[in-house]
LUMDO-250686 format. One record per residue: x, y, z of N, C-alpha, C, O in turn. Coordinates in steps of 0.001 Angstrom, whole numbers, always signed. Last residue first. Layout:
! LUMDO-250686
nx,ny,nz,cax,cay,caz,cx,cy,cz,ox,oy,oz
X,Y,Z,X,Y,Z,X,Y,Z,X,Y,Z
...
END
This chain:
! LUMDO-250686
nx,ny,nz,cax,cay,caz,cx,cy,cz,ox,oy,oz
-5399,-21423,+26548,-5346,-20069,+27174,-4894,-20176,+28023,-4714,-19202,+28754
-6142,-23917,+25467,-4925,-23378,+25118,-4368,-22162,+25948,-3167,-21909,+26043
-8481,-24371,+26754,-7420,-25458,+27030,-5951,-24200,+26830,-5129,-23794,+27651
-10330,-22415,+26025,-9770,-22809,+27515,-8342,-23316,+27503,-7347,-22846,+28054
-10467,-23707,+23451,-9862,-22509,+23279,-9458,-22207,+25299,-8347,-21829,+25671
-12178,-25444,+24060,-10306,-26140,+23483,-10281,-24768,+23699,-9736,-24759,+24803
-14523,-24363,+24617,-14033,-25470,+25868,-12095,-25657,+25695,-11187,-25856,+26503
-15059,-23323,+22226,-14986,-22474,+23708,-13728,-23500,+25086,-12790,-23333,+25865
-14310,-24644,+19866,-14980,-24456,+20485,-14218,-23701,+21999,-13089,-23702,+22489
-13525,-23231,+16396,-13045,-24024,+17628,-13456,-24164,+18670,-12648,-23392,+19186
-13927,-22121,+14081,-14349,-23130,+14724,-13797,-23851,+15574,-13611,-25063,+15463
-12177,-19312,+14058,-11686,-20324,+13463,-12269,-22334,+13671,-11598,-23357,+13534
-12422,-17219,+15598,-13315,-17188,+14149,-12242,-18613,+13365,-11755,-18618,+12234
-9811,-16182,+17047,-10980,-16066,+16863,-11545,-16521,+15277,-11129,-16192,+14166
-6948,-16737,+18029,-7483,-17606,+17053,-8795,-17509,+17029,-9349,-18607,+16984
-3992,-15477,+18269,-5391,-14744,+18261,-6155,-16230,+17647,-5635,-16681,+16627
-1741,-15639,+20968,-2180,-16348,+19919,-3456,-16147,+19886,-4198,-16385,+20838
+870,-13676,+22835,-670,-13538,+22528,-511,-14692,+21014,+427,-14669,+20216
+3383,-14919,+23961,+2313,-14208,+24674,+797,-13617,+24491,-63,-13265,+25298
+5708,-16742,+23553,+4582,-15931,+22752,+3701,-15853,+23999,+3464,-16738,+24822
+8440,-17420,+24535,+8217,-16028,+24481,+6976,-16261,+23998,+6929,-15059,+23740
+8409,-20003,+25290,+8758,-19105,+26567,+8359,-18184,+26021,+7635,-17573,+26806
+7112,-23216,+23796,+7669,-21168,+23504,+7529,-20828,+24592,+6517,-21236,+25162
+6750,-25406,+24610,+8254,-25171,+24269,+8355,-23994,+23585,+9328,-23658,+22910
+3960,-25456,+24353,+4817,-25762,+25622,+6471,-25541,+25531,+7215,-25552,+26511
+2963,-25264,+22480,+2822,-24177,+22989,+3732,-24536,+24163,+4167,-23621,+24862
+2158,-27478,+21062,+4022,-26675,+20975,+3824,-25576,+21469,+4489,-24662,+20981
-30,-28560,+21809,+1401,-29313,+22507,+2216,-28358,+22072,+3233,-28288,+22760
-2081,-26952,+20007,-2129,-27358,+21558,-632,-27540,+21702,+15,-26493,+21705
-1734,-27922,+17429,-914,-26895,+17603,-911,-26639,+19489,+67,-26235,+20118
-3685,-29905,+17149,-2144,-30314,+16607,-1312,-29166,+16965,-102,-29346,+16830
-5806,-29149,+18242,-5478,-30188,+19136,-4104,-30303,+18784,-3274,-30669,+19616
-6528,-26825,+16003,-6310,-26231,+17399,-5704,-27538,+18467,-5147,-27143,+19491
-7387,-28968,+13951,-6236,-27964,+14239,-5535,-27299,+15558,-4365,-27301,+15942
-9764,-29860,+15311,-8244,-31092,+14680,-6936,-29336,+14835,-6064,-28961,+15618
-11156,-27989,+15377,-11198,-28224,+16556,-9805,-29377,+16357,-9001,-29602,+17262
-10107,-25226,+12900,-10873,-26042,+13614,-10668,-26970,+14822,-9688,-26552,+15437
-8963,-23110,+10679,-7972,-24643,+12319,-8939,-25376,+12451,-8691,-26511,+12044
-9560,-21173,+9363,-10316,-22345,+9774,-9546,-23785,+9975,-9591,-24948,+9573
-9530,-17782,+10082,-9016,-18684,+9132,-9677,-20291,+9476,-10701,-20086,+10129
-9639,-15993,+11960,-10176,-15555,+10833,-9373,-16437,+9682,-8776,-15994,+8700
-6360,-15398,+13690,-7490,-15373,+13459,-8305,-15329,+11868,-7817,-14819,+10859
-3771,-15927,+13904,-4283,-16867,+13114,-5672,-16748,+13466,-6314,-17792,+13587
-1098,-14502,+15410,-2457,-13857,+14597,-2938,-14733,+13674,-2625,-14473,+12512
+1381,-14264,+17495,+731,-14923,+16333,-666,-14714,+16327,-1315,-14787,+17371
+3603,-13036,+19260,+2570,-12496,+18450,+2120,-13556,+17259,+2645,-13495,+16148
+6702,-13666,+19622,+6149,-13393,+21223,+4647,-13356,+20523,+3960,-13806,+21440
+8648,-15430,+18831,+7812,-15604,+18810,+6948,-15062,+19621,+6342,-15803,+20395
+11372,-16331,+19947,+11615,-14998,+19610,+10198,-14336,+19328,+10097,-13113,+19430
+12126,-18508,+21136,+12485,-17597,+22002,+12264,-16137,+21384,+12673,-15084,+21875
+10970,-20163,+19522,+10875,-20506,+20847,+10894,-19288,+22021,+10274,-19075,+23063
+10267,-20762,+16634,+10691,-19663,+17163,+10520,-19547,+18664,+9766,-18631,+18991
+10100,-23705,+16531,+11422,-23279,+15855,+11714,-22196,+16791,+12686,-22173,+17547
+7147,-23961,+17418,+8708,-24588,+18476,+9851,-23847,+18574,+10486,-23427,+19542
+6185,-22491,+15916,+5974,-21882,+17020,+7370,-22909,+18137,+8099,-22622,+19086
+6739,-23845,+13164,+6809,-22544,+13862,+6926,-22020,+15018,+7726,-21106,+15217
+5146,-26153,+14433,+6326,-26365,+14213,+7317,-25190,+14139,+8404,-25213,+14715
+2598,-25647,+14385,+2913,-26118,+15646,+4761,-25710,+14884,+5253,-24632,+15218
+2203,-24584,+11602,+1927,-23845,+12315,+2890,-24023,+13974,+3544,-23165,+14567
+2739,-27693,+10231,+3270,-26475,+10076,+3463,-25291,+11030,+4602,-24927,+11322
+337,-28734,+11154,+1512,-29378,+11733,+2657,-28143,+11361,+3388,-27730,+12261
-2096,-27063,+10340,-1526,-26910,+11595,-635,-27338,+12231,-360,-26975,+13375
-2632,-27764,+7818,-1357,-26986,+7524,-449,-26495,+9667,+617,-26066,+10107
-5100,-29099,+8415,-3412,-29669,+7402,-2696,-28955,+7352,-1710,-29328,+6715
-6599,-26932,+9437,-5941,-28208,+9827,-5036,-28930,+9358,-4140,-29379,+10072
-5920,-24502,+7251,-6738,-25647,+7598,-6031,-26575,+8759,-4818,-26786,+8731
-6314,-20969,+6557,-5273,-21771,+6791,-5984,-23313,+7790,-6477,-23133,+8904
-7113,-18749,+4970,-8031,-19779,+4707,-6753,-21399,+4756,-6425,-22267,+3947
-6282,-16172,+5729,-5197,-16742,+5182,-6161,-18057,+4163,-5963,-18259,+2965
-7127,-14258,+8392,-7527,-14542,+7450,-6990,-15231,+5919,-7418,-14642,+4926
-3649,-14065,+9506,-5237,-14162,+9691,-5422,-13325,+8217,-4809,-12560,+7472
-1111,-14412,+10279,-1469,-15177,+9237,-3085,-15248,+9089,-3694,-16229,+8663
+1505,-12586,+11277,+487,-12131,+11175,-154,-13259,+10057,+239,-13084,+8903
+4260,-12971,+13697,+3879,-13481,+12513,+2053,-12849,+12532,+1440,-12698,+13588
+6578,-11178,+15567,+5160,-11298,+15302,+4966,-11949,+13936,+5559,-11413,+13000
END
């Protein structure tokens, strides 16, 4: 579990974020990036490495301007 909410973590740091979530592929089951501000650029750069974790199973990203429609996408 990584816990990074409320952090005041941006879109520039979401190439970071995506890259985490590759590294920990298999061990990554909990990320908590609620209550920080991805926004709708952020949430598009971290979209694609969700595809190469088998283990995460919950990514919180409430309260981070993202709209309803991308937050679909990712779910």
């Amino acid at each position: 579990m990584i816990d990074l909410k409320n952090n005041k973590i941006s879109h520039q740091s979401a190439e970071i974020i995506a890259e985490i979530i590759k590294v920990n592929s298999r061990s990554l089951s909990v990320l908590d990036l609620r209550w920080n501000d991805l926004g709708e650029v952020g949430a598009q750069i971290i979209y694609p490495s969700l595809a190469f974790n088998s283990a995460l199973r919950v990514i919180g990203l409430d309260d981070n301007r993202i709209s309803s429609q991308t937050l679909v996408q990712i779910a």
